[in-house]
Structures are given as C-alpha cells and as structure tokens.
C-alpha positions in Angstrom: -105.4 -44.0 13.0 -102.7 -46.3 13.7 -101.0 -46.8 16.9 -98.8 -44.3 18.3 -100.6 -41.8 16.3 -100.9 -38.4 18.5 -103.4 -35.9 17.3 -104.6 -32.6 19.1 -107.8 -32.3 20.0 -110.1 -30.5 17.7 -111.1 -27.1 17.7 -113.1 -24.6 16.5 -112.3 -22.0 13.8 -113.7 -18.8 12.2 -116.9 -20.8 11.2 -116.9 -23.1 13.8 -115.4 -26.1 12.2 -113.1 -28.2 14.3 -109.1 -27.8 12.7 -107.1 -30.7 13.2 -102.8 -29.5 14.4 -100.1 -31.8 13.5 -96.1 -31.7 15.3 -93.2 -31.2 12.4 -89.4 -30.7 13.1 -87.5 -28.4 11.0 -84.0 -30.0 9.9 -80.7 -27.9 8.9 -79.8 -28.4 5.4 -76.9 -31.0 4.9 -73.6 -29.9 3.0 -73.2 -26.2 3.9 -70.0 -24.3 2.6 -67.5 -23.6 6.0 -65.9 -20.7 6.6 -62.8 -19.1 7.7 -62.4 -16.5 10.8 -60.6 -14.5 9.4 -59.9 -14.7 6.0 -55.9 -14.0 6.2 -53.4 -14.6 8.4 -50.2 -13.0 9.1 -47.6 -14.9 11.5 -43.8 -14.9 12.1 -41.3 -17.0 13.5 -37.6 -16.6 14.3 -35.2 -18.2 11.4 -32.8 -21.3 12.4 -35.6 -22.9 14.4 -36.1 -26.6 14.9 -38.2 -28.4 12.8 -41.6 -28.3 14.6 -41.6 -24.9 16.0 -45.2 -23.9 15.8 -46.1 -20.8 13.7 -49.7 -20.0 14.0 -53.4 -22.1 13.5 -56.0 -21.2 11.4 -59.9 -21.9 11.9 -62.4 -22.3 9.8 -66.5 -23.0 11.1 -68.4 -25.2 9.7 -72.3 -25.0 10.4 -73.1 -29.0 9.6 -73.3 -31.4 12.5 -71.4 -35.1 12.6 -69.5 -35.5 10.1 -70.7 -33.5 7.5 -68.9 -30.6 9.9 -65.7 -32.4 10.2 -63.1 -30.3 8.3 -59.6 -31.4 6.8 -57.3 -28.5 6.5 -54.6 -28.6 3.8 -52.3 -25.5 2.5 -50.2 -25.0 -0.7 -47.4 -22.4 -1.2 -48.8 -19.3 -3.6 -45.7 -17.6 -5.6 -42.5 -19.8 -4.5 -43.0 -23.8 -4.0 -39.8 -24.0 -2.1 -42.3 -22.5 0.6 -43.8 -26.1 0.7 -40.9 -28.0 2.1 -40.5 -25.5 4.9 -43.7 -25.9 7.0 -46.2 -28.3 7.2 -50.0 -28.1 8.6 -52.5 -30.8 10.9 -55.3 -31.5 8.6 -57.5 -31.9 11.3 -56.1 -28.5 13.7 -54.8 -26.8 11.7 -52.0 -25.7 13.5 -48.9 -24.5 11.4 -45.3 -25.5 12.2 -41.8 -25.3 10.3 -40.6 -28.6 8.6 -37.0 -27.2 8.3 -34.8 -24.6 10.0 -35.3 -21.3 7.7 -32.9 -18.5 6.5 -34.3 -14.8 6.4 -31.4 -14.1 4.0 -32.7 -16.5 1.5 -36.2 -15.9 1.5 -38.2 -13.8 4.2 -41.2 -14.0 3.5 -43.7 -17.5 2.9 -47.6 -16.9 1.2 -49.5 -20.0 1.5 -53.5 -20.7 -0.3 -55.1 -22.4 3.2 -58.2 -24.6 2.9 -60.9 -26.3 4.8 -63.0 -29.0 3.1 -65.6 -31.2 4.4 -69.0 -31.2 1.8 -67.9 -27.9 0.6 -64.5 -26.0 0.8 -63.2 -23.0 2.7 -59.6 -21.1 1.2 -57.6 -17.9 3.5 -54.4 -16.9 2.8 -51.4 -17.1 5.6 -48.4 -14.9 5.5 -45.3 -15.9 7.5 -42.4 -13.3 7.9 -38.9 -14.9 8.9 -37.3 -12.9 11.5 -34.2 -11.9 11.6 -31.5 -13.6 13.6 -27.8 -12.2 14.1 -26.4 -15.0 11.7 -24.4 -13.4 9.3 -20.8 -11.5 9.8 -20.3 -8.8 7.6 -18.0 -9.1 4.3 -15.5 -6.5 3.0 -16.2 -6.1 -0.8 -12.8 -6.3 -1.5 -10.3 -9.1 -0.2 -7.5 -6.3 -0.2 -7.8 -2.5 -0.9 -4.7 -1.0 -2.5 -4.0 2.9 -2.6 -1.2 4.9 -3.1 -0.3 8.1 -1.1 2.5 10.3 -1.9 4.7 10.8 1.4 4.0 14.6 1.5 0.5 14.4 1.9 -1.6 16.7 4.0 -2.7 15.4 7.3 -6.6 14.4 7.5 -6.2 13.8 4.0 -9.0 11.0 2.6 -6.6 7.6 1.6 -9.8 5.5 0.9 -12.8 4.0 2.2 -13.8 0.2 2.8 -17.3 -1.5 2.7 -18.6 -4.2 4.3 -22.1 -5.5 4.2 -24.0 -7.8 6.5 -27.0 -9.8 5.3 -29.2 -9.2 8.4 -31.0 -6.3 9.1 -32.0 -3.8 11.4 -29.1 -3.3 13.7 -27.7 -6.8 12.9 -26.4 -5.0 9.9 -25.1 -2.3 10.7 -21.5 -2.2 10.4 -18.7 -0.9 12.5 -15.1 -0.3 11.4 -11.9 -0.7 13.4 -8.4 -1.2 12.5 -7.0 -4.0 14.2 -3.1 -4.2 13.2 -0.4 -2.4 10.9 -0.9 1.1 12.7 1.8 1.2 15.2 2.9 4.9 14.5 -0.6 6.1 14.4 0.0 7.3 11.4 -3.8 6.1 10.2 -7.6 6.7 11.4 -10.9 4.9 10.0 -14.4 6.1 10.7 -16.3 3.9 12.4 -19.3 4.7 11.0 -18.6 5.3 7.0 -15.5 3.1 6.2 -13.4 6.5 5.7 -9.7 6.3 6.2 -7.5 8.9 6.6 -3.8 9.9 7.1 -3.7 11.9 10.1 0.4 12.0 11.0 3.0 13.0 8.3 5.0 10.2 6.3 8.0 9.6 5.2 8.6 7.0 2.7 12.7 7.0 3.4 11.2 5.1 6.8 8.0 3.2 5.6 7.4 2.4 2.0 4.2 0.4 2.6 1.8 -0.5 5.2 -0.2 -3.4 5.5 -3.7 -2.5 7.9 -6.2 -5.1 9.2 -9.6 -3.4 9.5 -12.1 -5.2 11.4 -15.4 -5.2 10.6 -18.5 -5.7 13.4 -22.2 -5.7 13.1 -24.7 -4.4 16.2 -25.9 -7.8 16.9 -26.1 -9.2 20.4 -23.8 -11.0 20.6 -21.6 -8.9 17.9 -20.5 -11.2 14.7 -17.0 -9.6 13.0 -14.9 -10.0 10.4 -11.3 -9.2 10.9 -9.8 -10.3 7.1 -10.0 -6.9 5.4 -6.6 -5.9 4.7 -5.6 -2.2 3.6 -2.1 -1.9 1.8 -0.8 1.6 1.9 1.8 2.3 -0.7 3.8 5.7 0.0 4.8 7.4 -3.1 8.6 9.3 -3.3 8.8 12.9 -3.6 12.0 14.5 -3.8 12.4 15.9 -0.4 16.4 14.9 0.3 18.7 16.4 -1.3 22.3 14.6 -2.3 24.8 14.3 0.4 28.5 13.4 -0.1 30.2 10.3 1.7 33.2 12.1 2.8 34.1 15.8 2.7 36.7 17.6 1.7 38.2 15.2 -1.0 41.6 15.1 -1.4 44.0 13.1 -3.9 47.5 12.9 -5.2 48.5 12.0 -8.6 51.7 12.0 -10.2 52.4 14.2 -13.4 53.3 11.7 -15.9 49.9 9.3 -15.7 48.4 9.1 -18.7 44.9 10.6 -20.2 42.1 8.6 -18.9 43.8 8.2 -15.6 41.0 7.5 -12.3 42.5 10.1 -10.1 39.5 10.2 -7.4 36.1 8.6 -7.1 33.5 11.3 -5.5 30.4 10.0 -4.0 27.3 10.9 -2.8 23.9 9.0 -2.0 20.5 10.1 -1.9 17.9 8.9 0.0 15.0 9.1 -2.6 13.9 7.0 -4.6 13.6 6.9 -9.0 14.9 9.8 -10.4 14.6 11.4 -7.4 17.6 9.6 -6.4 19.6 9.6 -9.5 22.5 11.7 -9.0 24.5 13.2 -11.9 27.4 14.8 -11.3 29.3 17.8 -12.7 32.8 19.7 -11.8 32.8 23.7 -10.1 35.2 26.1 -10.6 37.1 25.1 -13.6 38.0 27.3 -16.8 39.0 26.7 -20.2 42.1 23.6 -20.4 41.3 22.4 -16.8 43.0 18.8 -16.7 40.5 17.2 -15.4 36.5 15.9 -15.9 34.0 14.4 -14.1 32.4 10.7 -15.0 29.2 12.5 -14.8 27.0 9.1 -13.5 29.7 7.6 -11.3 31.6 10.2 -9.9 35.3 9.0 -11.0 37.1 12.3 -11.5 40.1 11.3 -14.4 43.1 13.3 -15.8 41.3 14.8 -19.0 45.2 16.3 -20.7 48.8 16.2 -19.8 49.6 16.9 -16.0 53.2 19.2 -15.9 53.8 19.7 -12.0 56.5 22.1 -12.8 53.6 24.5 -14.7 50.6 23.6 -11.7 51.5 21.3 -9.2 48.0 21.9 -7.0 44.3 22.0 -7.8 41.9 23.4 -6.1 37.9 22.9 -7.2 34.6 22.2 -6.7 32.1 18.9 -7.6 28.5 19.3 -7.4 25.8 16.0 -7.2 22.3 17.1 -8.7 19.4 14.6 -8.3 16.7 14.1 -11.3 13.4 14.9 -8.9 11.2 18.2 -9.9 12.6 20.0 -9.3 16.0 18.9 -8.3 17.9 19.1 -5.6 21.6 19.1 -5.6 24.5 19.7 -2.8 28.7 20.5 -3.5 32.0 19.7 -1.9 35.5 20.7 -2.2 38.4 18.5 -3.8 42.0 19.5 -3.8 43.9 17.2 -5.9 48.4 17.9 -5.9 50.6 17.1 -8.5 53.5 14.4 -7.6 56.8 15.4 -9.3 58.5 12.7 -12.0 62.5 12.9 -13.4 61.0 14.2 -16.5 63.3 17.6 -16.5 66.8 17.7 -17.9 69.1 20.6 -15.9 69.7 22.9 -18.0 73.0 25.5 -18.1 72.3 29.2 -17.8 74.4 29.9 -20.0 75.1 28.2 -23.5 78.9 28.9 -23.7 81.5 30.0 -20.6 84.9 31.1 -21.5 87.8 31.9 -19.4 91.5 33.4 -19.5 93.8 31.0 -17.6 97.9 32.3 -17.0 100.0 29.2 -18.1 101.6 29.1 -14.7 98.8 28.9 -12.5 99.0 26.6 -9.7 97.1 23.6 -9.5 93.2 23.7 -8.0 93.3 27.5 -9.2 90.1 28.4 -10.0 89.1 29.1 -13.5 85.2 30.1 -13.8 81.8 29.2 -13.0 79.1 27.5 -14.5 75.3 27.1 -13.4 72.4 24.8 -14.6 68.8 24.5 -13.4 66.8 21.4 -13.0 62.9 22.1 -12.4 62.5 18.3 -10.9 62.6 18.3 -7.3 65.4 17.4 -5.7 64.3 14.3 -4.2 63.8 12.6 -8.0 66.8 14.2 -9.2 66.5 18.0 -9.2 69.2 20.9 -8.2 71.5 18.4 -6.3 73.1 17.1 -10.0 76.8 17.3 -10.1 78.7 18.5 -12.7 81.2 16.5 -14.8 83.3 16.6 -18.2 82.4 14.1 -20.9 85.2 12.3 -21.9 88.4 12.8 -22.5 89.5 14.1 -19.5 90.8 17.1 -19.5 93.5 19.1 -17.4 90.9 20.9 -15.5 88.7 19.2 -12.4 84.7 20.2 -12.2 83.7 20.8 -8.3 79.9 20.2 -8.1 78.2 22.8 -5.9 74.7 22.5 -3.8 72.9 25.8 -4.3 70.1 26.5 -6.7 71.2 27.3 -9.3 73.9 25.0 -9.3 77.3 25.9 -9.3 80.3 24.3 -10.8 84.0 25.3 -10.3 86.7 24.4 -12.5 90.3 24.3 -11.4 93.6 23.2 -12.7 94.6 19.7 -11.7 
C-alpha cells in the first residue's frame, strides 16, 4: 500500500470475513442545459424615452459551477427586425434597455427570442408594450369643410359634422370640438362631443352670404394638445323672401305731344334685394286698354310713347306699373305713374262758320259795324291758341277787321 493510502479497518461480515470500505466523491455532471425563470416576459416602458431607459432583466439558472455556469445572454427581434435597433440587452445581466426613443404610433408592441448560452442554451420570449404618451394633436380630415344652407332654414337644423382623429389612445385621443372664430352672431353651435354643427338662429343671406368658422379641435391629454386649423365655410343659399320695391313713388312725367314713337318718356325702377332670378325684375304696365300710347321696356323699366300723342284728344294719363321678380314663386309690388300731355302749335283756328254775309246801306258812317265772325283754335293760348287776331288777306279792302279776346274769337268788321 503506498503512502498516503487510508484504508478502514477490517470487519466482519455475514460469514465472518473481514470487508475492506473505501471513501469516493460523487461529481455533478459538466455541461448541463440552463434554464429560464420564467419562460416569458412581458414589460413596458413609456415612448420618447432616452436611450438607456431600462425595461426589464431576464434570468436564466444555470446548475454547472465556474465557468461552465457562466451564461451570455443575447436577444433577437421575432416578427419585425426594426425591433432590433430599438433596445439592446447586457450579455452577462441581462438587463434590457431602449437604444432609441420609441413611438407607440408607429409600432406598440416589440416580441424578442431571449437566450442564455453557456455549454448548452436556454431561449424565453419578452414582450414590451410602448405606452402611450400625449404626443400627437388631433387632425381634421378635411383642410376645409364646405356646405351650403339655404337662408330659410329651420333652427337646430344639422349643417354638417367635422372629424378629427388623434393617434394616441385612451383619453389622449379623445377629441373635443370648439369653434374658435367666425361666429359673432351666434348664429352657429358644434357638439363637443360628435363634431355636429348646427344652425341654431335664423339667417338671412341679404346680410351674410358666407361664413368662414375656425373649429378647434382638443384631445384629453394632460397637458391638452389642439388643433385650431379646421375651417368651416358656410355658404347661405337665396330664397325669394323680398319682394320688388320701387326707388321713388308716385312717378310722374311730362311729355310734349308732338315727340315721336319710340320716345323715353320715364324710366321706372325698382331693386330687389335677392339674388339670381329671385332678383330679376320684369316689368309690365296696369290699367291700360286697347290703343293706350304707351309700353313698358319690360327689363329696364323705360316707359316710351308706343303711337301718336294728340293733347287736344287726352292731355293726362293716369296708370299703373307693376315689377315681378323670377323666384318660385314670384313676388312682385306696383306703383302709380301719372304722365301729362304738353301742348304744341300744331292746331290751325278754324272759323265757325264757312261763309258770313252781310247787308251794308251805302251811306253808313265810317267804323259802322257790319257782322261777326268767330274761329276756334284748340292750341292753348300760350303757343298760339284763342288769342289769334283776325285780318284780311290782301288787297285791302274798305272794311277794318277788330280782333276780339273771347273764346271763341270774335272779329268785327266796320267801314273805314
């Protein structure tokens, strides 16, 4: 037995034989498989974070001693490898941390294959959800919403409804409306909750054709992120709710008798606040029978001499002009003219008698009177009516004409 050799004293078995007992160590095998505790992960972390931010650590045991228990840890993105440039692991802790600020909006969720290798290899699977930060204002789906109303619209009548959308979530996305500008007369309400607006005063498109609303938009965040560029134009439609009204009432004109056919006597007008045909006015004469001298331009309103004026016959007119617009149905208003008849030298007197005859005694004294005679003239006497004396053509005769002034005229002869 060589030196350093220990062995138990003998003793005696079943049959009484001495049994030699010998010392022996039992070693773990080398190279067994680790393990991880658990075998999934789930983590989250805040989006916009710095680089570094740590996220979570994952463990795996190993039951080898020295270095056949010392694990490297190592992770791979599953579905997406833009995952892999966003966090990064320590092979020997395994601690997990972001490598880049991250965006919930663009991906919010990361799956990564974990392992842990020494001899023998480990794998778990992590799952990091990106919470939500209030980063995003909302956006109207439209740059500008357009709608047109007509002006006699009920009140709390639907005009339209806007949408915005925010790309956060939970109560960072929800969406409050406002309007921010354009609604000075109130004339306007939105619903802060759905987007819904609504006229809720009457309008009149003689005062406001159009209006131009800024709608703001808000989410819940903390602190609130808004968007004020939505922009609500209003168009208010005509209906034919004014009816024509003349410029000047009652009209009144003078012409003389001898202008000719075609002649612009008087120009009638009237203006209507509506719009289209609702404020096209055409216009049309009252009160007139069969030969009446006068007609109507029926777009402009010039009233002309339509036949031959005799003021001796008519020398006043007395009628009616009415100015109908083209809405539907129409609406039309009427006002007087009076138009008189200015008198011309276009009348000849004219004797009452074709032939006057007389019985004169050869001796009558001079300036005895011998007859009468009597013409009529139907001008006026200011352009040359009853005021006409009387004279003898050439040659002259022995009797003198005296020129009277009463209607009919008079005209004494007498001896000279």
């Amino acid at each position: 037995m060589g030196t350093g050799d220990i062995e138990d004293p003998p003793s005696a078995g079943a049959t009484g034989s001495p049994v030699t007992r010998s010392r022996s160590r039992r070693r773990r095998s080398p190279n067994a498989a680790p393990q991880f505790q658990p075998s999934s992960y789930q983590a989250s972390v805040g989006e916009n974070r710095p680089a570094g931010t740590p996220v979570t650590r994952v463990t795996a045991v190993d039951p080898d001693e020295g270095e056949a228990g010392q694990l490297r840890y190592a992770m791979a993105a599953l579905f997406d490898s833009r995952s892999d440039a966003l966090f990064a692991m320590d092979p020997v802790t395994g601690a997990v941390t972001t490598a880049a600020p991250l965006d919930r909006e663009s991906k919010s969720t990361h799956v990564f294959r974990v392992t842990a290798a020494d001899h023998g290899t480990a794998t778990a699977t992590v799952r990091i959800a990106v919470e939500d930060d209030n980063d995003n204002a909302p956006q109207f789906s439209e740059k500008r919403y357009v709608a047109q109303v007509p002006e006699d619209v009920a009140p709390n009548s639907a005009v339209l409804r806007v949408t915005a959308t925010d790309r956060d979530k939970g109560s960072n996305a929800l969406v409050h409306y406002s309007i921010v500008s354009g609604n000075t007369r109130g004339h306007f309400y939105i619903d802060a909750q759905t987007g819904a607006l609504d006229v809720v005063s009457p309008l009149d498109y003689e005062v406001s054709k159009e209006f131009t609303l800024r709608i703001r938009a808000q989410d819940g965040g903390r602190p609130p992120l808004s968007n004020i560029s939505g922009l609500v134009t209003v168009q208010v439609l005509d209906v034919n709710d004014n009816a024509p009204i003349f410029v000047s009432t009652p009209f009144q004109a003078t012409v003389l008798e001898n202008v000719p056919v075609g002649y612009s006597v008087i120009h009638v007008q009237a203006i209507d606040a509506d719009s289209g045909d609702n404020g096209r006015l055409i216009y049309t004469l009252l009160e007139t029978g069969a030969g009446f001298p006068f007609a109507i331009n029926n777009s402009t309103g010039w009233i002309m001499v339509a036949s031959e004026l005799d003021r001796e016959a008519v020398d006043f007119y007395s009628f009616g002009v009415e100015a109908q617009d083209q809405g539907n149905p129409p609406m039309a208003s009427s006002a007087s003219v009076s138009v008189t008849v200015l008198d011309v030298n276009d009348n000849s007197p004219e004797f009452t008698q074709r032939e006057y005859s007389a019985r004169l005694n050869e001796d009558a004294a001079v300036g005895t009177s011998v007859l009468t005679v009597s013409a009529i003239d139907r001008d006026m006497e200011a352009v040359g009516g009853p005021s006409t004396p009387f004279a003898f053509p050439p040659p002259a005769t022995a009797l003198e004409c005296l020129g009277g002034s009463s209607n009919p005229v008079l005209g004494g002869f007498r001896t000279l």
